[in-house]
C-alpha atoms as one frame of an Amber mdcrd trajectory, in Angstrom:
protein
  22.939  -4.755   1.311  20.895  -5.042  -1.714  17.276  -3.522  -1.742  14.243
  -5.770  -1.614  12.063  -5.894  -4.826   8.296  -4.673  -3.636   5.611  -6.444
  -3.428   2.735  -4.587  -4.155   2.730  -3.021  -7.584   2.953   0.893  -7.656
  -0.741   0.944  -8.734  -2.178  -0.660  -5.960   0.253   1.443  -3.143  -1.452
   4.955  -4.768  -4.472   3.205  -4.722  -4.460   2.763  -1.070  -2.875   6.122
  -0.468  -5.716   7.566  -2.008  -8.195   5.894   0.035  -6.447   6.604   2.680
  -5.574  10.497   2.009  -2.312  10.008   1.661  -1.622  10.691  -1.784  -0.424
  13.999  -1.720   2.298  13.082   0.647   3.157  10.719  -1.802   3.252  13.012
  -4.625   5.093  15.547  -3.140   7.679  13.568  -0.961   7.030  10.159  -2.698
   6.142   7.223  -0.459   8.757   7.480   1.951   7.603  10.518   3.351   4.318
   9.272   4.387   4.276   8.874   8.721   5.283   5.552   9.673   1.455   4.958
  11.018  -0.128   5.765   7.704   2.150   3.134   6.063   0.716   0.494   8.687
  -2.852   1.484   7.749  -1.567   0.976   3.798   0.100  -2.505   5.077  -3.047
  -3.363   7.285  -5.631  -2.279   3.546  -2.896  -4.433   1.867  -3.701  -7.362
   3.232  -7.620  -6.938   3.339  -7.274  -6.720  -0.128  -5.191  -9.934  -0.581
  -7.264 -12.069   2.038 -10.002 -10.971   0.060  -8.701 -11.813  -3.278  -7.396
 -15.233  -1.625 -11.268 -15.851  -0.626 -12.677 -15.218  -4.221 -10.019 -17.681
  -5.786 -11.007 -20.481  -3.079 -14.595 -20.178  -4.146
C-alpha cells in the first residue's frame, strides 16, 4: 500500500516540535521516534493553528 502524502509541510511539524520540546527527538530519530502522545499534542497544536487560520480568512 502506497504511503499517504503529508499534510502539514515539514516547516510547520518542527515548528510545533519545537514548541513542544520535541525537536531533538526529531533530530536525532526523525519524527517517527517521537512517543505516540507527543504526536497527539503536535496533531491537537495542528489544528489550533488551522482553526485559527480558518477564523482570520472568514473575517
Amino acid at each position: 500500500m502506497a504511503r499517504r502524502r503529508g499534510i502539514m509541510s515539514e516547516g510547520l511539524k518542527w515548528e510545533i516540535a519545537k514548541e513542544l520540546g520535541v525537536a531533538d527527538v526529531v533530530q536525532r530519530e526523525g519524527f517517527g521516534g517521537v512517543s505516540s502522545r507527543a504526536c497527539g499534542m503536535m496533531v491537537h497544536k495542528a489544528i489550533e493553528i488551522a482553526e485559527r487560520s480558518l477564523a482570520q480568512q472568514r473575517r
